[in-house]
N, C-alpha and C positions, 0 to 999 in steps of 0.2 A: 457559438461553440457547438461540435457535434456533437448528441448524446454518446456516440461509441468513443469518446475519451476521458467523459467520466464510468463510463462502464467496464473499459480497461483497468486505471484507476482502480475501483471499486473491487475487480476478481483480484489486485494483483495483490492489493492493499489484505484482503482475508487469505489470500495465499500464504503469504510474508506472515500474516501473524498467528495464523496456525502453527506455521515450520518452525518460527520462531517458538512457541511455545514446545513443540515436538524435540528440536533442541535440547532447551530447557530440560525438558525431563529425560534428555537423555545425558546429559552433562550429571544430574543430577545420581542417576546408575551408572557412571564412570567413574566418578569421583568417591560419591558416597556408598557405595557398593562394589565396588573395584572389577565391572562385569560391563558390556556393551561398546571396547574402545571401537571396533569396525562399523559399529552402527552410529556411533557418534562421529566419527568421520564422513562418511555417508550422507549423512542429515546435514552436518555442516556444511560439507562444498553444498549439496543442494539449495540449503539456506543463503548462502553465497550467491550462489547463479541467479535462482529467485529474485533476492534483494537486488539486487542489479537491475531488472527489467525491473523492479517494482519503482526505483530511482528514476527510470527513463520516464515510466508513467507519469509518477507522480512531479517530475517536473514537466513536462511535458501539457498538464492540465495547469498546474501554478503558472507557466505561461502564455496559454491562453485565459488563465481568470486574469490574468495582471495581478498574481499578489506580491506584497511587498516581502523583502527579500527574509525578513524576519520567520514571519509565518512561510514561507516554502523551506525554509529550513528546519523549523518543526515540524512539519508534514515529512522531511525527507529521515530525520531522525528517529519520526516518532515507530520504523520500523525494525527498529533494535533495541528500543524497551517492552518488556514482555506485554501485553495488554493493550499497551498502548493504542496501536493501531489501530484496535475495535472504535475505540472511542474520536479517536482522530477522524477518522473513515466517515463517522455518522456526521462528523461535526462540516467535514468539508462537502460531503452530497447535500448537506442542508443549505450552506451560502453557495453553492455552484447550481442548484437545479436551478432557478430564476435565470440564470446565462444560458442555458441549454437549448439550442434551437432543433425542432424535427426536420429540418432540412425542405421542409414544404413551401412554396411561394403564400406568402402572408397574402389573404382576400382584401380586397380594395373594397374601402366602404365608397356609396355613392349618395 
């Protein structure tokens, strides 16, 4: 597997959980302060479009690791619970760097 699709992956994955959090505390000034409906709007499709490429990524890597359908669905989910993703993100760069090839012809030993 290339490094640039866990690297995709990886920006699209702190993207998603920033906006997501950004969100968050904009839902938070809409609701609980009855002030920001145009910027929560805004932030939302944003959040939306985001998540969407972050989906393509994020399966797109789950199938090339071959992971079982379990865990690519937590990975695909874990972009709509607040925080989540931070933790998610570290936990999959840690079992995919070992798959990771630099694209170099491997030296022949003699």
């Amino acid at each position: 597997m290339k490094s640039s699709v866990l690297t995709r992956y990886r920006v699209m994955a702190y993207v998603t959980a920033v906006m997501l959090l950004v969100l968050c505390t904009c839902m938070i000034f809409k609701y609980g302060f009855d002030m920001g409906e145009d910027v929560t709007f805004a932030v939302s499709q944003a959040h939306g479009v985001l998540y969407i490429i972050y989906l393509v990524f994020a399966f797109d890597l789950g199938s090339k690791a071959r992971w079982p359908f379990g865990k690519l669905l937590w990975v695909l989910v874990s972009g709509t619970i607040p925080f989540a993703a931070f933790f998610v993100e570290r936990k999959v760069v840690r079992e995919t760097l070992p798959l990771v090839t630099d694209g170099s012809p491997a030296a022949v030993k003699v």
